[in-house]
N, C-alpha and C positions, 0 to 999 in steps of 0.2 A: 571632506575626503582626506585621506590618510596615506603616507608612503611605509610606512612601519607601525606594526600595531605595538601597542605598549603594554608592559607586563601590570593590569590591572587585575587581578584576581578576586574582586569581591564580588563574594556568593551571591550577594539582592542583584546582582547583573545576570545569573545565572537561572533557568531554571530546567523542573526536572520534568523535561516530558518525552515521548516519543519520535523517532528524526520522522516528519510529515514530510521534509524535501525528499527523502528518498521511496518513497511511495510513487512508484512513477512508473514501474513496469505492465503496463496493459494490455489486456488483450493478447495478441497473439504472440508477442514475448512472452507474458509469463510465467516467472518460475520460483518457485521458493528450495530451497538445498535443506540439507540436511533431516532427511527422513519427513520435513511436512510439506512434501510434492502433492499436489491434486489430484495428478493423472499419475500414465504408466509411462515407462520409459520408453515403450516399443511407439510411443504418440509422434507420427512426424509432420504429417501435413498441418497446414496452417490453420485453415477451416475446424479440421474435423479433430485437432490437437486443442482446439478452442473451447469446441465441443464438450472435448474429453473434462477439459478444467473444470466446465460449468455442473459437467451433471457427476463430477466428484466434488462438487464444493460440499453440498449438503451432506454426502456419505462419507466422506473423509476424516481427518483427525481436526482436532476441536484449533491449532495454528490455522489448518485452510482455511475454517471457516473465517476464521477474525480478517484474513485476505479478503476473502471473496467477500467479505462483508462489506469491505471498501471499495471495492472494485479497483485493484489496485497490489501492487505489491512493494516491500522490499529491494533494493536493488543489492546485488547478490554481485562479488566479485570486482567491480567496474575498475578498481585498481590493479589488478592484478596482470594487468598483460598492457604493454605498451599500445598495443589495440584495442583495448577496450574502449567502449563507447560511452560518453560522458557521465560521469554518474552524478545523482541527485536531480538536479531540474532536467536536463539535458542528456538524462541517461540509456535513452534507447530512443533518439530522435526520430520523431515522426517525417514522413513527406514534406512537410512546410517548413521541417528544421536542416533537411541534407538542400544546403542549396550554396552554401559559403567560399572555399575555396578563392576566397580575397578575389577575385575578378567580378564575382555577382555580389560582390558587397561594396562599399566606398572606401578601401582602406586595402594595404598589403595583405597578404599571406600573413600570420604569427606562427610559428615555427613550436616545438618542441619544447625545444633549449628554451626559445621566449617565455614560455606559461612556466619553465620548473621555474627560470631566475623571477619573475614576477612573486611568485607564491614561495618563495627562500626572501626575497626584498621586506614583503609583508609581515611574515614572522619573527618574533622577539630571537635575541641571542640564542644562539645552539650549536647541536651538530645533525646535520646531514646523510641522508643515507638513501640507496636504493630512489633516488629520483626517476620519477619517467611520466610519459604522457603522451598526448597528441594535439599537432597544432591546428588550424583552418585549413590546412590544405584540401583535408577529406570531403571540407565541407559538411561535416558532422558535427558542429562544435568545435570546442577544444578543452582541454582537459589535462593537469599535472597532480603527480600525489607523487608524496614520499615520507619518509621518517625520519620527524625531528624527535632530538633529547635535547632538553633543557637543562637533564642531570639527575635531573627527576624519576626517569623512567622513558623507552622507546612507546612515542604514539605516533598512529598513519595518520596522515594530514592529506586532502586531498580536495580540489576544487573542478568546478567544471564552469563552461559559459557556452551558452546558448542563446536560443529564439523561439520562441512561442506565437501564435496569434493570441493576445492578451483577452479580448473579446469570446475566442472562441472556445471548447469546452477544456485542453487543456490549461488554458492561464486559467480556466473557473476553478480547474479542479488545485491548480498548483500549490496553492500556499492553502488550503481547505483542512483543517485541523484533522488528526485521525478520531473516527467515535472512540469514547472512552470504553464502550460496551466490547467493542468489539478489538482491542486490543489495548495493552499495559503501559500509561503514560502517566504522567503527577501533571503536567502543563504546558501549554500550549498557547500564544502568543502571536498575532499579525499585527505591523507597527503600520500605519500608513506616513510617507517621507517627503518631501518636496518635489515638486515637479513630477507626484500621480504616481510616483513606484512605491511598492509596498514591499518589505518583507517578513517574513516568518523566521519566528524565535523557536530554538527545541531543542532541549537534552532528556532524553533517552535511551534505550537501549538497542544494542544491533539484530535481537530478535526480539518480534512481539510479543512473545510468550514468555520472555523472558528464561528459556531453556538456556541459558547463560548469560554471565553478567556480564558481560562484555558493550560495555557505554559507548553509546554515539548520540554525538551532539553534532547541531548543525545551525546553519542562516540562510536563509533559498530566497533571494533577491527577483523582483519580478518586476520591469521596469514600464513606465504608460508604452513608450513603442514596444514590448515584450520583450527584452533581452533579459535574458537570466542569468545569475551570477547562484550556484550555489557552494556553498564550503562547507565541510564535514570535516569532524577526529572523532578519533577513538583511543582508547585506554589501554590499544596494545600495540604490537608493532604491523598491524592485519585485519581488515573487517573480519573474517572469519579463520580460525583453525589456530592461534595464536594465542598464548596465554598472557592473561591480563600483566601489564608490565608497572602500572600504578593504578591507585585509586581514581582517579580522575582525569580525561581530555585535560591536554596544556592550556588552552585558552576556555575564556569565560566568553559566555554570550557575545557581552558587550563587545570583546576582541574580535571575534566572529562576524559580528553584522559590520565591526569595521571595515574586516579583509572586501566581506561580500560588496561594499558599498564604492571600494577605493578605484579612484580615477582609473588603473593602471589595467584596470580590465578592457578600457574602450577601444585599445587599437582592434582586440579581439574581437569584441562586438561591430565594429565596421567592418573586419574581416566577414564576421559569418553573413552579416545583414538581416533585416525585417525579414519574419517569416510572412508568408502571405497568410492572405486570412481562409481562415476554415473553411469547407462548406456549410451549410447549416445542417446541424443532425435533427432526423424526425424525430418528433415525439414520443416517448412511450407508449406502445400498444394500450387503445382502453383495457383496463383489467389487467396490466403488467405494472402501471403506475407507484409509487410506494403508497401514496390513500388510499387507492381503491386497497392494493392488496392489504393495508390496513385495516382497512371497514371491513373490508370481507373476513379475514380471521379474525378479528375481534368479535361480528355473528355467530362463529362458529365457537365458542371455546364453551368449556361446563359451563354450568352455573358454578357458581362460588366460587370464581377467579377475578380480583381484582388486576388492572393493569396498573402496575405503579410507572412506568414511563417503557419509548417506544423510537423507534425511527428506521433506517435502511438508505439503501441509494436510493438514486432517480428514479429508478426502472429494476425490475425482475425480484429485486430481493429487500425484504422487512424483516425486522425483528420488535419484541415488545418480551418486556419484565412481568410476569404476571405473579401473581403470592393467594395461594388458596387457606394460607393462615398458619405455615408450616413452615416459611422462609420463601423466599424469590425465586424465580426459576426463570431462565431464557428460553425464548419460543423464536425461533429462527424459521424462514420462508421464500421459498424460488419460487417464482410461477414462468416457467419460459417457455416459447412456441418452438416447432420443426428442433424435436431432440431425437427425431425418431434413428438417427443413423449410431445413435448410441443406447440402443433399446436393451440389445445383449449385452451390454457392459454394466447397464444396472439393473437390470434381471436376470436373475439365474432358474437354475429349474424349480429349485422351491418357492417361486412367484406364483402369485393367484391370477389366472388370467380369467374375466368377468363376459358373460356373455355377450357382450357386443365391442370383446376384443381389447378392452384395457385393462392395464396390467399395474398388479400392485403388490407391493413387497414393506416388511417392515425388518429394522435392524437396530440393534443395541453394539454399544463399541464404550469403549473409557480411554479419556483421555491426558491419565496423569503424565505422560513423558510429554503432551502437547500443548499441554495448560496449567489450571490448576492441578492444587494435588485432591486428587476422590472425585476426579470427574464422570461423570456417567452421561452418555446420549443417546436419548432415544428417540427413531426416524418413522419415517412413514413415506415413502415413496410412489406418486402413482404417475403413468404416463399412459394416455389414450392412443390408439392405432394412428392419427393424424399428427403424431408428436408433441402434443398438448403436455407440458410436465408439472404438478406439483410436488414438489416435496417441503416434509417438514420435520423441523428436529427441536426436541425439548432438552435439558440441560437439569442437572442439578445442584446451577450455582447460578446468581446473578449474572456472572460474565463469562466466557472465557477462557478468562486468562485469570481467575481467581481460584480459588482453592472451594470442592462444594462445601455449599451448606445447609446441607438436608441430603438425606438418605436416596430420593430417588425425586426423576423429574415430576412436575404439576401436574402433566398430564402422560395420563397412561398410553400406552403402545394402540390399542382398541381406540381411544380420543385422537390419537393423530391419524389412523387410518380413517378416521369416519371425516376428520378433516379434509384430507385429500382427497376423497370420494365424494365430497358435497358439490352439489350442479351449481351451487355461488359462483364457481371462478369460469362457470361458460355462461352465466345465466346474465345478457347486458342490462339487464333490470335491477341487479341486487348489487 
């Protein structure tokens, strides 16, 4: 452990990938800024704002999709208000993480003032600025950022500590690399440390899509009892809205996993205390799984499409590379149940509604402000009267977040609609 990182700057300690610590916003928090929001702004309830996420993932700009491909977002602001709630591991704490406030933990309170001098202690020579944060009392964590100069150039620097149940699906999901497919990273790294704690190495950028260069790098610390340490910079004086102030975050990895690892975090972590453990989540719906939903669209595609590789989350949503000898194309897939309270938000009137009541729609969009540059997507949308939803969307480019390459997607508009109309995805037999 370490009281002051040291100014080591070699690149082989460094490397260049995606920040995967701050992937953390789920579910009913999330949100992505700057023009690749899912939903609508008028979305308030929790429930049916969740909703709204899900059945614009598919329809939306080619950023959401690379979100909702992770199940997972961005965290978006977390420094920006002395309020705000921890960002990276600890960024929008769940139920089993609001429980702290130094009395339900074995240790005082850590105060404000405590987490800025702790994280100015850990950092090489500089100057200071704009400190803030929040201590245990909330019992949400705790959490400082501010901006150091080395001389260099103004970069935000900002840490947070928490709790996790390590066991349960967030510690599974925490240090869990982001897919290459579905958003723009060079590499990605889990160390395992003495005494069962692991962390995640990652330099990347502050948007997936790289719609700005704006670099953030990070170290998300996950310890065997679940306390989490994560630490982030960036290469301006601000995650967002800020213009790049040098080429590169002040500290290198190596520095980073120092901070995330040093003693000086534990008064904190006895403030907040063990999260309790999870409940256990059910299983994915048979036919919502990501194999099944795999086998099933792999039945359904033309002939003369190979799959060059494939994956998704757990549950609801796959994807797979497919190449009919013309270049790669991404083939993207949601199969989710009870979407019916969002019926009229993804059907309009020029929707085909099918005589036993389900409704199917198809839609073209390009996504060069979202992604690559000459993106093009093409959907197929259906949902049956029970809320039963398929949708599916072709691409043409391998990823993303890559520039296309090839004129138009693998499969045509007429091939994804016979997609989502195929009885495969109610049929428990196929």
């Amino acid at each position: 452990m370490v009281d002051r990182v040291g100014g080591d700057q070699d690149g082989t300690d460094v490397f260049e990938a995606e920040l995967g610590g701050a992937l953390r916003r789920v579910g009913e928090e999330f949100a992505v800024g700057d023009g690749a929001t899912l939903v609508d702004a008028g979305v308030r309830s929790g429930r049916r704002r969740l909703r709204r996420r899900r059945a614009g993932a598919m329809g939306g700009s080619v950023a959401a999709l690379a979100v909702v491909g992770l199940g997972a977002s961005y965290v978006g602001g977390a420094f920006d208000s002395p309020h705000a709630d921890v960002t990276g591991v600890a960024a929008r704490p769940s139920a089993s993480t609001v429980q702290g406030k130094g009395p339900h933990g074995t240790g005082p309170v850590v105060s404000k003032a405590d987490m800025i001098k702790i994280l100015q202690g850990l950092l090489p020579e500089g100057k200071f600025s704009e400190q803030d944060g929040m201590g245990t009392e909330r019992g949400a964590g705790a959490n400082a950022h501010l901006v150091f100069d080395d001389r260099h150039g103004k970069a935000a620097i900002g840490v947070s500590v928490g709790a996790v149940d390590p066991q349960g699906t967030e510690g599974k999901q925490l240090l869990q690399c982001p897919d290459k497919n579905a958003m723009s990273f060079d590499e990605c790294r889990v160390e395992k440390l003495a005494g069962g704690a692991r962390i995640q190495l990652m330099r990347g950028y502050e948007y997936p899509d790289r719609r700005a260069d704006t670099k953030m790098w990070s170290a998300v610390l996950l310890t065997r009892e679940g306390f989490t340490v994560s630490v982030s910079e960036w290469n301006a004086p601000a995650e967002k809205g800020a213009a790049i102030s040098r080429p590169e975050p002040p500290l290198s990895l190596k520095q980073l996993k120092a901070m995330a690892t040093s003693d000086k975090w534990r008064p904190a972590m006895k403030s907040i205390g063990a999260a309790p453990d999870e409940p256990l989540a059910a299983p994915p719906a048979l036919g919502q799984d990501r194999e099944t939903i795999l086998k099933r669209l792999t039945s359904q595609l033309p002939k003369g499409l190979k799959v060059k590789s494939r994956g998704g989350q757990e549950s609801e949503y796959a994807y797979m590379v497919v190449d009919d000898g013309k270049g790669p194309s991404l083939v993207q897939i949601n199969v989710q149940t009870d979407m019916k309270d969002v019926e009229n938000d993804l059907f309009g009137a020029d929707a085909e509604t099918l005589p036993d009541g389900t409704k199917v729609t198809t839609r073209t969009s390009h996504g060069d402000d979202k992604g690559g540059a000459g993106i093009v997507m093409w959907t197929a949308d259906m949902m049956r009267p029970d809320g039963f939803r398929v949708v599916v969307s072709a691409f043409n480019s391998e990823a993303q977040t890559k520039d296309a390459n090839r004129a138009e997607p693998a499969l045509t508009l007429a091939e994804l609609k016979k997609i989502v109309l195929s009885d495969v995805w109610t049929d428990g037999s196929k």
